[in-house]
N, C-alpha and C positions, 0 to 999 in steps of 0.2 A: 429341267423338266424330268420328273420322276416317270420310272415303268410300271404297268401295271401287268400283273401276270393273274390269270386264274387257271385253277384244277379243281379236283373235285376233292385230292389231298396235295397236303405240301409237305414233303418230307425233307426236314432241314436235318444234314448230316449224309456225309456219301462214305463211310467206311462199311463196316459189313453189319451191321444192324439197319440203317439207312439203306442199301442197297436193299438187303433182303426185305426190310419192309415195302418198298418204291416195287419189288418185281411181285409180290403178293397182291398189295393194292392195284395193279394193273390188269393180273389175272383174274380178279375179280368184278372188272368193266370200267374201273378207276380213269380217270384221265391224272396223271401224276406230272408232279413238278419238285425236283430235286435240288436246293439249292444249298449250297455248301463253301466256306470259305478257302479250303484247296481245290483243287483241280483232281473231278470224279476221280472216286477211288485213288487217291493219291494222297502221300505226305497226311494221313490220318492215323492213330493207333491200331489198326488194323493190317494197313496196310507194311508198317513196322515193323507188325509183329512175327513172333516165330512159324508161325501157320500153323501150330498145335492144337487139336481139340481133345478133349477129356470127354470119353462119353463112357456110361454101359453097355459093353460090346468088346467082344475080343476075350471075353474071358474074365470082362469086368460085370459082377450082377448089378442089376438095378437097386438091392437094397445097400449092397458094399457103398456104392457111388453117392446116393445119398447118406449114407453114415459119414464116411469121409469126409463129402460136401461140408455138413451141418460139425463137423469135429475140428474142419480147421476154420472153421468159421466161428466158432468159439458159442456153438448154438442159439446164436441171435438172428441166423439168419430167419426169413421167409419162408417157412415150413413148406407153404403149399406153389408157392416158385421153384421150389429146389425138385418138389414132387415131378410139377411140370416138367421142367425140364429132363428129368430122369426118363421120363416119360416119352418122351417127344424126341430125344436127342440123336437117337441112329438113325432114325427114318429119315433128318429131316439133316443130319451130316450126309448120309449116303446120295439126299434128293439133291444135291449141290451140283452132281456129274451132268446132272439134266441142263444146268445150265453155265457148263462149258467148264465147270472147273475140276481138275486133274486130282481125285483122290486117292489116298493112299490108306488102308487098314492098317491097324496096328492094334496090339493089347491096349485096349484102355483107352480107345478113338481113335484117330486119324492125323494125318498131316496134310498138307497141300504142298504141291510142288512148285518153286520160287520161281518168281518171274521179273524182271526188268532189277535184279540185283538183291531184292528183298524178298522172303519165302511172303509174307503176307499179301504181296500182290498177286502171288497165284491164285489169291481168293477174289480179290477185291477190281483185279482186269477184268476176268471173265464175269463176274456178277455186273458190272457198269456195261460191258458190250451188249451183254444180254438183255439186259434194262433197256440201252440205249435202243437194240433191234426191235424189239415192243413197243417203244414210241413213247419210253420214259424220255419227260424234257430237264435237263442236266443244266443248270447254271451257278458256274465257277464263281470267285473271289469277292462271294456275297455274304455278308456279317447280316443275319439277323437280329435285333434289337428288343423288339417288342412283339408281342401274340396281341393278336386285336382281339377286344372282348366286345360282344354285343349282347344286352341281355341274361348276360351268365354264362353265354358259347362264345366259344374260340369260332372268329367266320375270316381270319386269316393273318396276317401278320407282315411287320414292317420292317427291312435291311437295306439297305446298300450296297451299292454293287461299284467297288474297290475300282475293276476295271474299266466302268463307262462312267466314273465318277459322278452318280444319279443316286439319287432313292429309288427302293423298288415298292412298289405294293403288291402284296399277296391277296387273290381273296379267293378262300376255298374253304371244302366244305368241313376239311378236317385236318389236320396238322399233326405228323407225329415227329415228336423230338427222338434226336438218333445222334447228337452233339460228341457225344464221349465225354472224356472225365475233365482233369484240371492240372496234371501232371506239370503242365509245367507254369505254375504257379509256386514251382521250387527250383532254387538256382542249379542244383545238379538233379537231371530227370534224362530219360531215355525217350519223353514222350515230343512228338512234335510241336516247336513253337507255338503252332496255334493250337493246341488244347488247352484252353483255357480257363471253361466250365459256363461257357456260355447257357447250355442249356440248363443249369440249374436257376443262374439269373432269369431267364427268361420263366420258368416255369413259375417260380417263389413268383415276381412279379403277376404273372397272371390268378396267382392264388391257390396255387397244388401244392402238397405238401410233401417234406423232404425226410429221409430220415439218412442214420448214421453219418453224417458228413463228417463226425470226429476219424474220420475210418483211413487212414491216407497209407497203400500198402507200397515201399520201399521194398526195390528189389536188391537184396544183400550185396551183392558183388558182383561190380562194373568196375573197368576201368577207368583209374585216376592218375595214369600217366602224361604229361605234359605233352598236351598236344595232336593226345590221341582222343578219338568218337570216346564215351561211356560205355563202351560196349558191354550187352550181359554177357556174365563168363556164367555158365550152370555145366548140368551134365557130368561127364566124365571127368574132366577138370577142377571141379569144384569137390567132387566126391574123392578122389585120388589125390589131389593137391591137399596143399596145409594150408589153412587161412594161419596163420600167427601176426602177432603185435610184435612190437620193437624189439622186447629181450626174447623174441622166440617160441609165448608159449600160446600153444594152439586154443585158437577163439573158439569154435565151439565145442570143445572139449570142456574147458573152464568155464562156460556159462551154462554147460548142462544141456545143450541145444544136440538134441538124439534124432528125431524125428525125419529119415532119408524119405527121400532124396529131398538135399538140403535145399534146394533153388524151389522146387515144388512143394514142400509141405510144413518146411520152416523159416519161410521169407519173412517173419515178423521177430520172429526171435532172433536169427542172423541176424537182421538189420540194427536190431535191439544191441547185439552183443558188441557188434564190430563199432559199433555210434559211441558206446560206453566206452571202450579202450579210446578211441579218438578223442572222446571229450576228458578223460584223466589222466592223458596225456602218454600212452602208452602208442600212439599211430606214428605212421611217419609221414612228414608232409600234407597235415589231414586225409592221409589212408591209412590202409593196413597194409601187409602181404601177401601175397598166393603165391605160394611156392609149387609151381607144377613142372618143374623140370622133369621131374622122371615121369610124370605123366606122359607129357609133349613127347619122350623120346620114346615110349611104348607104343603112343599112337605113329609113331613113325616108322616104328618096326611091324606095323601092322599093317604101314599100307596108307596111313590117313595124310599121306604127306604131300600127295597129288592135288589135294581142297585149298579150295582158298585162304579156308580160315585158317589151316595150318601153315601155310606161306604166311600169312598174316603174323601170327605169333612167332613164329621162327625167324623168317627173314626180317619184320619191321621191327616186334620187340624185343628179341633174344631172350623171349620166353624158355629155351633150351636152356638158358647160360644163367639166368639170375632170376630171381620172386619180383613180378611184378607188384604195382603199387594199386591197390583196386576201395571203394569204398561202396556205398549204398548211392540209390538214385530216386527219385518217385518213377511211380511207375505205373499205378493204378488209384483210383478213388470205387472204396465197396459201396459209399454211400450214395445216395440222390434220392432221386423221387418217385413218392410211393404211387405203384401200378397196381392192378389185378390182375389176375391172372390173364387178361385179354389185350395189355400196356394203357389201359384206359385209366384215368388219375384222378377222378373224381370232377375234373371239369368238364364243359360239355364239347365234344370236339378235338380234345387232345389226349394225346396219346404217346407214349415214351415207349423202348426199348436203348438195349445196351449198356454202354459203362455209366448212362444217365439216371440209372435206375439203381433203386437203391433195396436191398432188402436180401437179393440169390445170396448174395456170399457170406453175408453177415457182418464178423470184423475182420478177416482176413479171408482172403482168394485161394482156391488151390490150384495152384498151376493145370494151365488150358482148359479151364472155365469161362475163362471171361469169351473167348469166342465163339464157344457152343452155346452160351446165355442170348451175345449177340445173333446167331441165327435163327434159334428158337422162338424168342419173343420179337425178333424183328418183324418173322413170318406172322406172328400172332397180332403184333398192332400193325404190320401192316394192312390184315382183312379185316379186321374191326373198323380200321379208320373206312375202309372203301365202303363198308356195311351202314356206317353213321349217316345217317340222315344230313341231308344238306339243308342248314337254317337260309330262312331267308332275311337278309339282315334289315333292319329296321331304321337303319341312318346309312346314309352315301358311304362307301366304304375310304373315300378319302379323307371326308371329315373327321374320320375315326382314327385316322392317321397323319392329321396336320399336327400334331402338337409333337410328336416325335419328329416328322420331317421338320417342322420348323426347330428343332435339338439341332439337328443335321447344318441348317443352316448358318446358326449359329458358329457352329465348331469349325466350318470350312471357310470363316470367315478368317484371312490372312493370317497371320505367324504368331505363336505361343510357345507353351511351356511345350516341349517335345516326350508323348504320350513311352518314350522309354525311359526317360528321366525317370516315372514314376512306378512304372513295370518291373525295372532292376532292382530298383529297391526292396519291392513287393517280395519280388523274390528273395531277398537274400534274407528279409525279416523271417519268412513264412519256413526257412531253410534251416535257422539258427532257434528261431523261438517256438513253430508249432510244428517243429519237423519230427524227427522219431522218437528223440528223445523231452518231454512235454512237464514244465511245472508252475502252477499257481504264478509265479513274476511272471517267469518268461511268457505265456498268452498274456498276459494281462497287459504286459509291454508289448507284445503284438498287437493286440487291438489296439490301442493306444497311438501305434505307429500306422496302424490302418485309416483309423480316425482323422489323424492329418494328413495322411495321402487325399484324404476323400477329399478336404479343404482345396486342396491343389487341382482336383477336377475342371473349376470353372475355370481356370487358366489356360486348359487346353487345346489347343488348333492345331489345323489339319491342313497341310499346305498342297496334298495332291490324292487322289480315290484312295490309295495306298496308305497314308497316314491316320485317312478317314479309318481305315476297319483300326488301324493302332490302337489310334483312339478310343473306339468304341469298345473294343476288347477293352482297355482299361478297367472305365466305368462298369463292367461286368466282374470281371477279374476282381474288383476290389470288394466288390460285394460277397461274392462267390468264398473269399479268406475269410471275411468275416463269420462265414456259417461255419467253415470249418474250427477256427478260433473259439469261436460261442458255445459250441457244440462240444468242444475240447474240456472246455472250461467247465461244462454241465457236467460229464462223465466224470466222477472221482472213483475212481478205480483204472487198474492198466487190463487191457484184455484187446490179444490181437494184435493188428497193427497200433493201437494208442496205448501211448506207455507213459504214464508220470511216476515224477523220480518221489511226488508226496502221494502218493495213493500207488504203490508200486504194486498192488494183492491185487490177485481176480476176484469180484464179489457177489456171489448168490444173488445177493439185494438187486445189484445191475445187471440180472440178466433180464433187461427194458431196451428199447428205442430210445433215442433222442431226437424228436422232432422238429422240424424248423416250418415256418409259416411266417405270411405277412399278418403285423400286427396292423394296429391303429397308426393309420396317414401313411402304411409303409413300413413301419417299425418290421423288424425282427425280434420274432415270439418263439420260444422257446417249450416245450415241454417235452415230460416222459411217459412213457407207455409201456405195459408189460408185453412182451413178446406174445 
């Protein structure tokens, strides 16, 4: 027996673009419903994250911030996004205290102060309580699948709910996608399991158009110590310390990688360098090294010895005593689907913010962007969506959603091919052949190896709610590589996070888009577009 839920929006994604949309669309008369595959504001890229925002403010101008923005972004991105955001971004970091959460100023944005072990939940607790106090309705361990279309509008959309092993039906008046990226669609990534790029599936499905997906930004240096988290290492450590390769000599010195602070303004070209030494066999162990000894032992002399994370390096890695072993991770996606300036997408009804959106950064991020993006246009589709007209739909809203639940049926029917068999794989294809370093075989063998995963699809069953979202994540996830692959394959030139070793120059000619859309019966279409 499937549930049915209606609002007047449905906001699928509870990190901080989902929140801040869901607490917008509320204040504005909305009745909201928040459904999301972790548990509010939890285990989402937000919640991960550093809790750093980059804004104009502190000392930083509005035109600086935008220059910056559009320079590491290798000038592709969103001109009049970036404007927005420049725009909007103090008022609307500062307006955050309003609702519970603990700001802190600094040159050049703000931080948030860590909660429940992670700095990013100091953002992402208080925005879910405050939701929750307003009479936003919150429902956990639910995989959306499909956006219902009626007529040409989004009038709601169809998931599963993992925990009461059911279908669920949505019907409302507006839907804003707030999924995050797809990070971990690569074997080594910082981002949580379930980011998986759901919402770019879903939206291509519904017929919204996607851009830069070739765009995958690799954060340079994480831990790749046996049996330790990926942890990012940036900051003082990465600035003070040596990255070197096997005979010693220092990575971004020898690739010409200038541009400080190395974590914030040259995470495509690190990523680039340290990949290169790895794959010519100069790494150790598929890493490199960070040698911050004398770093560690300055911050010790100063006092930093009391923090966790210096216990952490000191007592767990004898980071004081020897270079640890650290390599790249995924970490972000610049690309998805294109918005207005209002996260409206061209369909009627739906609405994006956050890491789903594709166009603020361009081809690479500058550090503490991506959260000030998420609140900015969170707030902005969240009042849109509450302002949207509610359609009234024209066919029963289950009918419009039997042929997905009956999908559902199918797959929960007794025991199969087990939906990580095909996951693992994914990953380590997408890791090895469309990860940072990208040429003509290698995607062409990606796709190729993508193509037969998909074969394997119908094999797959789902033997309890839990296996169900597995599953379903699959079929998303595989699609989802294929835009990025496709998209890869279109771009011949390296610019930003995408680097081919046969098109290795940046090219005037590509400074375009690369678009994705559903073709004929479904297909994947491709084309480019001048910025």
């Amino acid at each position: 027996m499937s549930l049915e839920v209606e609002s007047d929006v449905l906001v699928i994604g509870s990190g901080g673009a989902g929140l801040r949309a869901a607490i917008e669309a509320e204040a504005q008369g909305a009745s909201v419903v928040v459904a999301s595959k972790a548990p509010a504001g939890m285990n989402n890229s937000t919640a991960v994250s550093g809790g750093g925002f980059r804004a104009p403010m502190g000392g930083l101008s509005r035109d600086e911030y935008i220059r910056d923005t559009l320079e590491v972004g290798k000038w592709i991105n969103d001109r009049k996004l970036v404007e927005v955001m420049a725009g909007e971004a103090e008022e609307r970091l500062l307006e955050l205290r309003r609702f519970g959460v603990e700001v802190r100023e600094r040159e050049g944005g703000i931080y948030v102060e860590g909660r429940g072990g992670a700095q990013g939940m100091g953002l992402t607790i208080p925005l879910q309580e405050y939701a929750r106090s307003r009479g936003v309705r919150f429902l956990d361990n639910v995989i959306v699948t499909r956006l219902i279309i009626d007529d040409g509008r989004v009038v709601g959309a169809v998931g599963y709910d993992a925990h009461g092993d059911r279908p669920i039906i949505f019907s409302s008046g507006a839907v804003v996608l707030a999924t995050g990226g797809a990070g971990a669609l690569y074997k080594r990534t910082d981002c949580p399991t379930r980011t998986t790029g759901d919402g770019y599936s879903l939206a291509f499905d519904a017929g919204a158009m996607l851009r830069d997906m070739e765009f995958v930004q690799f954060y340079p240096i994480a831990l790749a110590e046996e049996g330790a988290p990926p942890y990012l290492i940036g900051g003082y450590l990465t600035e003070e310390g040596h990255i070197v390769n096997n005979i010693g000599e220092d990575i971004p010195e020898k690739h010409g990688v200038k541009a400080r602070p190395l974590a914030l303004k040259s995470r495509d070209l690190l990523s680039r360098a340290v990949m290169i030494e790895i794959l010519e066999g100069r790494g150790v162990e598929g890493a490199v090294l960070l040698d911050a000894r004398e770093a560690i032992r300055c911050l010790g002399e100063r006092g930093w010895f009391s923090t966790g994370t210096y216990r952490f390096f000191v007592e767990a890695l004898k980071a004081d005593e020897r270079p640890l072993k650290v390599a790249p991770v995924s970490h972000f996606c610049m690309g998805g689907v294109i918005i207005d300036t209002d996260g409206s997408t061209g369909i009627q009804g739906l609405y994006a913010a956050g890491e789903v959106v594709g166009g603020v950064h361009g081809s690479n991020r500058h550090g503490g962007n991506a959260l000030t993006e998420a609140i900015v246009f969170g707030a902005r589709a969240g009042a849109a969506a509450a302002a949207h007209e509610r359609p009234f739909p024209r066919r029963d809203i289950k009918s419009l959603a039997s042929s997905e639940i009956g999908r559902y049926e199918t797959i929960r029917r007794g025991e199969g091919l087990d939906p990580n068999v095909v996951m693992n794989r994914l990953k380590e294809v997408m890791w090895e052949k469309a990860g940072i370093v990208r040429g003509e075989t290698g995607l062409r063998e990606a796709l190729h190896e993508v193509e037969r995963l998909k074969e394997m699809e119908s094999g797959l069953r789902a033997s309890s709610g839990r296996k169900m979202l597995e599953v379903l994540e699959v079929s998303m996830a595989l699609r989802v590589a294929e835009m990025i692959i496709r998209s890869a394959l279109e771009r011949r030139e390296s610019r930003g996070a995408h680097y081919r070793v046969d098109y290795p120059e940046e090219s005037e000619e590509w400074l375009r888009m690369v678009v994705v859309g559903r073709g004929y019966e479904g297909s994947m279409s491709l084309i480019t577009r001048p910025i």
